[in-house]
C-alpha positions in Angstrom: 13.3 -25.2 -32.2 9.8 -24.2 -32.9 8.8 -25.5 -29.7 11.2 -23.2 -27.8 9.4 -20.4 -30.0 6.5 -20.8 -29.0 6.7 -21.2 -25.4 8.4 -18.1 -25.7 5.7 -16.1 -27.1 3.0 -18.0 -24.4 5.8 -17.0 -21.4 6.0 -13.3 -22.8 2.1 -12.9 -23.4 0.7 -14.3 -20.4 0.1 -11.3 -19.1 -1.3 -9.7 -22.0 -5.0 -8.4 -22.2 -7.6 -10.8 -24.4 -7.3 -8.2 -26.8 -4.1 -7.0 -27.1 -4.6 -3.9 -26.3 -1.9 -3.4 -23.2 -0.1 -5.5 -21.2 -1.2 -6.0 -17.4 0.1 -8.2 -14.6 -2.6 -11.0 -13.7 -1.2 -11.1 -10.2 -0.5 -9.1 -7.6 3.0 -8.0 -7.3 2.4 -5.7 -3.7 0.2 -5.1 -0.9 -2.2 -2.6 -1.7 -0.4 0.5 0.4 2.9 -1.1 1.2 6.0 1.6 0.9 9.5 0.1 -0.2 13.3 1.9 -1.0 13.8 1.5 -4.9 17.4 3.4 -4.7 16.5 6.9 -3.9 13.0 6.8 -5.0 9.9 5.7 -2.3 7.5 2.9 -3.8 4.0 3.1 -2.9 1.8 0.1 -3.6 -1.4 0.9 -5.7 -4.5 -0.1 -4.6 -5.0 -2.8 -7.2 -1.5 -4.5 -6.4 0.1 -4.4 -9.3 2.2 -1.6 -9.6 4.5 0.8 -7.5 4.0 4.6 -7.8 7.7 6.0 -7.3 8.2 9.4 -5.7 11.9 10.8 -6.1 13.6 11.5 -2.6 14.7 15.4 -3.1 18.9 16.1 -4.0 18.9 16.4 -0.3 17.5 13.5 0.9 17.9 9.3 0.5 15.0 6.8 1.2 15.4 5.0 4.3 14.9 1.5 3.9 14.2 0.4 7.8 11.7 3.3 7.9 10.5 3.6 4.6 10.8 7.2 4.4 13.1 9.9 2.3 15.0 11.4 5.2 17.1 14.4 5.0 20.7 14.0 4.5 22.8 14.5 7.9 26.4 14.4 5.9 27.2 15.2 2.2 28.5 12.2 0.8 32.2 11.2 0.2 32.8 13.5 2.9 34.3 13.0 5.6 37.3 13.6 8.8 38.5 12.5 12.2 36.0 13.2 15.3 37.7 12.5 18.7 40.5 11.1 16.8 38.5 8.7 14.6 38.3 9.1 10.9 34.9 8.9 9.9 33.2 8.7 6.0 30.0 10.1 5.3 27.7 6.7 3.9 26.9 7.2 0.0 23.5 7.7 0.5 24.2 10.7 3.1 22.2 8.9 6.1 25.0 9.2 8.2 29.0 9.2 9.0 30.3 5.7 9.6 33.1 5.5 12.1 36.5 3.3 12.3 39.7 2.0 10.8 37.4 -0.8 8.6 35.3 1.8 7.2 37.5 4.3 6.1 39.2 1.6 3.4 41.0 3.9 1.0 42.0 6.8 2.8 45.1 7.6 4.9 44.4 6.8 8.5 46.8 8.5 10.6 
């Protein structure tokens, strides 16, 4: 048991300072400038590598994860209605409406 305890404390500090003092990743968790989607919030790599710098997308907007933007909503989400005759639901995130029988699970389709 004592064994398991220590490793334990080795695992946890192994990426603690030689003094103490904070804690720091050794490695490099990103490329220096690379943008990811973290939900709604836009990561920005640092330029050391080892940490992301999140920006909120505004109350109107989601973070694309192809483009690695925030884009403005084009549909309020949990919105939705028939165009052309087919029942459409605006996506959770607002990006867009997504069309057909398969997508609209859950609500009447006449």
């Amino acid at each position: 048991m004592r064994g398991l305890l220590l490793l334990a404390v080795v695992l946890t500090c192994s990426g603690c300072k030689s003094d103490g003092s904070s804690w720091s990743p050794k490695e490099t968790i990103c490329g220096p400038g690379a943008t990811r989607c973290f939900g709604n919030y836009l990561g920005t790599c640092d330029a050391s590598g080892k940490r992301w710098d999140l920006l909120f997308c505004g109350a109107n907007q989601y973070c694309d994860p192809a483009a690695k933007v925030c884009m403005t909503r084009v549909c309020t989400p949990g919105t939705g209605g028939c165009d052309d005759g087919a029942p459409w639901r605006c996506n959770p995130d607002g990006s867009g409406p997504v069309q057909g029988r398969a997508e609209v699970r859950g609500w009447p389709v006449p």
